[in-house]
Backbone as CSV, one residue per row, in Angstrom:
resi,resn,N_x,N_y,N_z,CA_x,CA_y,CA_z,C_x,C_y,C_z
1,UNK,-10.089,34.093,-2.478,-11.454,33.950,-1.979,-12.052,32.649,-2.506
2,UNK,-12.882,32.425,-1.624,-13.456,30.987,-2.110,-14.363,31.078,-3.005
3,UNK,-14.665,30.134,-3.593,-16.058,30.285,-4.728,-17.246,30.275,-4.392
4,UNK,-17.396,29.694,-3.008,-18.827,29.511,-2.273,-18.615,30.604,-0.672
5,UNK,-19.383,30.972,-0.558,-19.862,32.187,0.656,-20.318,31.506,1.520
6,UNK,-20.164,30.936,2.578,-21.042,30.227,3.511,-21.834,30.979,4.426
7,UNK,-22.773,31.568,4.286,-23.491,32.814,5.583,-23.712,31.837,6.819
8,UNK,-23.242,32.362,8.083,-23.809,31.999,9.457,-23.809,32.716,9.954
9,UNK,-24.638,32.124,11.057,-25.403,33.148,12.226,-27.251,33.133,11.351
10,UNK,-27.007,34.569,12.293,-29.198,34.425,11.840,-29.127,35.783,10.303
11,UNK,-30.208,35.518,9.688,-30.065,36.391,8.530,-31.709,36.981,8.955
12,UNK,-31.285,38.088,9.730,-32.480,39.220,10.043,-32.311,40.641,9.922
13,UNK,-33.382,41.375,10.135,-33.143,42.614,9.487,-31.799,43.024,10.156
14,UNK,-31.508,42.778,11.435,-30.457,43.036,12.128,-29.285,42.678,11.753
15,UNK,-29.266,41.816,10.901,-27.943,41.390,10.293,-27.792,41.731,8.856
16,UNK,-28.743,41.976,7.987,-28.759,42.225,6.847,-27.490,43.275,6.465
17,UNK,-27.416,44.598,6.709,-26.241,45.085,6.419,-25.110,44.656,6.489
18,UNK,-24.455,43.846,7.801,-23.220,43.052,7.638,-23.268,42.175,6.825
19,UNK,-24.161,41.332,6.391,-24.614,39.577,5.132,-24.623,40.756,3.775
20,UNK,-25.230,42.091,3.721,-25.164,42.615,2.340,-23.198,42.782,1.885
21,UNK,-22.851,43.361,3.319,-21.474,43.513,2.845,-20.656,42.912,2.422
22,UNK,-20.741,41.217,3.071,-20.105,40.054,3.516,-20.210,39.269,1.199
23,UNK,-21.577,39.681,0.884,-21.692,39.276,0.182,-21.013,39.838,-1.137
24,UNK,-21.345,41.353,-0.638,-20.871,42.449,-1.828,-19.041,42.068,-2.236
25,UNK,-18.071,41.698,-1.129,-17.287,41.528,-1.088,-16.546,40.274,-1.667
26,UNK,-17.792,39.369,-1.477,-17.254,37.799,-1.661,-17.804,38.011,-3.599
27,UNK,-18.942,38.669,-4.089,-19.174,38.790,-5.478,-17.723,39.515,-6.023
28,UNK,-17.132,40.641,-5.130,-16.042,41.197,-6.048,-14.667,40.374,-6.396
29,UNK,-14.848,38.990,-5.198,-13.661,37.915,-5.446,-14.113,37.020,-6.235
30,UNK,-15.149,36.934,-6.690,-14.902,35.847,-7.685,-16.237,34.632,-7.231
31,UNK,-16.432,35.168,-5.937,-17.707,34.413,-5.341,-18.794,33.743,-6.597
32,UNK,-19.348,32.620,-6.644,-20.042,32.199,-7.337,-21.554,31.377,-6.561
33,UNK,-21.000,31.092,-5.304,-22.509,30.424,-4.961,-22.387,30.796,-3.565
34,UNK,-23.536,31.407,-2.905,-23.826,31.464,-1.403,-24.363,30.512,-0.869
35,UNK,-24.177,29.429,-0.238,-24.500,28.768,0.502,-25.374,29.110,2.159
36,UNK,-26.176,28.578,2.511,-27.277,28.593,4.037,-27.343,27.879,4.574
37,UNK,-26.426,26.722,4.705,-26.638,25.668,5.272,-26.474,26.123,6.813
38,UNK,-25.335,26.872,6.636,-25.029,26.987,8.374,-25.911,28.733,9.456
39,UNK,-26.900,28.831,8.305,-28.066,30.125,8.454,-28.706,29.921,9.944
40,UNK,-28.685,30.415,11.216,-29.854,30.224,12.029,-31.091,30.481,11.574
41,UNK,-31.455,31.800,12.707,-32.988,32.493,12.087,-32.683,33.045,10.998
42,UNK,-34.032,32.873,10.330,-33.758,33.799,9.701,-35.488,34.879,9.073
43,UNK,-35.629,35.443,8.743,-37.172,36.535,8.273,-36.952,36.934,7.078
44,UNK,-38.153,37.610,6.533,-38.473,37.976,5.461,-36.630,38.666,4.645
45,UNK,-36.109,39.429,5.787,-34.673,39.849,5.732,-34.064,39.155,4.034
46,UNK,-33.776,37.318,4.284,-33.100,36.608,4.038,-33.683,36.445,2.020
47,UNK,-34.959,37.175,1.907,-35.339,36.894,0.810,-35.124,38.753,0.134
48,UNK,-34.744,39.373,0.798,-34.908,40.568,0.396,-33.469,40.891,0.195
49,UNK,-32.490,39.721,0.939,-30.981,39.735,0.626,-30.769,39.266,-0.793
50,UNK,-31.562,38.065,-0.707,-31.368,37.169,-2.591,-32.050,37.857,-3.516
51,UNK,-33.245,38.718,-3.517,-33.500,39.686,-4.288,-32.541,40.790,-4.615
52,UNK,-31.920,40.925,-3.740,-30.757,41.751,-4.333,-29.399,41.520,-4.576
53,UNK,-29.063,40.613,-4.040,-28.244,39.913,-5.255,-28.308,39.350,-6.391
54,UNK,-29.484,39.094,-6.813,-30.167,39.010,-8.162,-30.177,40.320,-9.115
55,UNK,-30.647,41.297,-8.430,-30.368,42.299,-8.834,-28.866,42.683,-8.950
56,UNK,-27.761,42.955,-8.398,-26.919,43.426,-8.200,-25.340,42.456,-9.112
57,UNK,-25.427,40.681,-8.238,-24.715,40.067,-8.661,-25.738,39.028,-9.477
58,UNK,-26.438,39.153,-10.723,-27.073,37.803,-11.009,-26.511,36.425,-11.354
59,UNK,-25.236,36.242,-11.557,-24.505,34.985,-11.306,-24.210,34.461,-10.228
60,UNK,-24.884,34.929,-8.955,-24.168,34.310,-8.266,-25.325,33.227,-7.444
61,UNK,-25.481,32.082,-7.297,-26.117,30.846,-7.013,-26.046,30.684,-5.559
62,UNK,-27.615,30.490,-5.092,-27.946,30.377,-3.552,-28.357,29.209,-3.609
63,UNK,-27.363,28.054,-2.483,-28.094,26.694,-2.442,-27.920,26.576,-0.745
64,UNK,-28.780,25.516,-0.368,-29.562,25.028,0.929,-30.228,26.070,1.411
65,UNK,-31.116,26.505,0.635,-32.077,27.387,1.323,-32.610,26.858,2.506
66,UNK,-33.148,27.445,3.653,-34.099,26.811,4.181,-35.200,27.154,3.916
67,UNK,-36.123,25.931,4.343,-37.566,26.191,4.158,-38.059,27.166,4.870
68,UNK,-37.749,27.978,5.768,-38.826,29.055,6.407,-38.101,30.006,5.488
69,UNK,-36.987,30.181,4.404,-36.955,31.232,3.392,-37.872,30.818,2.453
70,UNK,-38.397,29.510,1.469,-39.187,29.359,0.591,-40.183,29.422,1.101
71,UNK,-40.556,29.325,2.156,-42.290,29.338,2.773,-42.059,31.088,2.392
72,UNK,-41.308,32.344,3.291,-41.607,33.483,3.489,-41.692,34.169,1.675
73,UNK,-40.609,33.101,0.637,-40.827,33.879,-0.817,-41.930,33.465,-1.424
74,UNK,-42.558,32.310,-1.120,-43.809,31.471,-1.978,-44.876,32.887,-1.157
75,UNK,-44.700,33.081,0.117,-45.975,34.484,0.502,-46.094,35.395,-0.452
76,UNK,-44.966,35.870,-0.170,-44.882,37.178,-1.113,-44.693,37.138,-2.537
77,UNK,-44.708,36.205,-3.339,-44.929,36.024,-4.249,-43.087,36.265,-5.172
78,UNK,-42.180,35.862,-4.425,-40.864,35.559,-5.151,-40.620,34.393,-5.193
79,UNK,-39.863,33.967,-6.493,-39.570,33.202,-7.447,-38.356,32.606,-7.089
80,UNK,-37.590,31.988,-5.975,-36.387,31.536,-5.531,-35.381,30.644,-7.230
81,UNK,-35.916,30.656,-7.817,-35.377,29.953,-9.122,-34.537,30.881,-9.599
């Protein structure tokens, strides 16, 4: 398994269960950073995914967020750091 997770497609509530699995799987190989570069849409979904991998896997590092995920965590008051 690779060290980085690349999620594509859209990260919405509709996809969330397959991206939770996709992820759960890539943390049990050894996964270390999820990458978004190649993310379509995406909703509130996409911050409620990294909240729980924080919870669940906390080593594991989310980079190229997009900005309509830091706009939707700066709302609600999560901490993308």
């Amino acid at each position: 398994m690779a060290e980085t997770l690349k999620l594509q497609g859209d990260l919405t509530r509709v996809s969330y269960t397959q991206q939770l699995t996709l992820l759960e799987s890539a943390a049990k190989q050894g996964c270390q950073t999820v990458d978004l570069s190649n993310v379509g849409a995406i909703d509130s979904t996409a911050v409620a995914l990294w909240v729980e991998s924080k919870r669940r896997f906390n080593s594991v590092k989310w980079v190229n967020l997009p900005v309509q995920m830091v706009t939707i965590a700066e709302l609600v008051g999560v901490d993308l750091e």
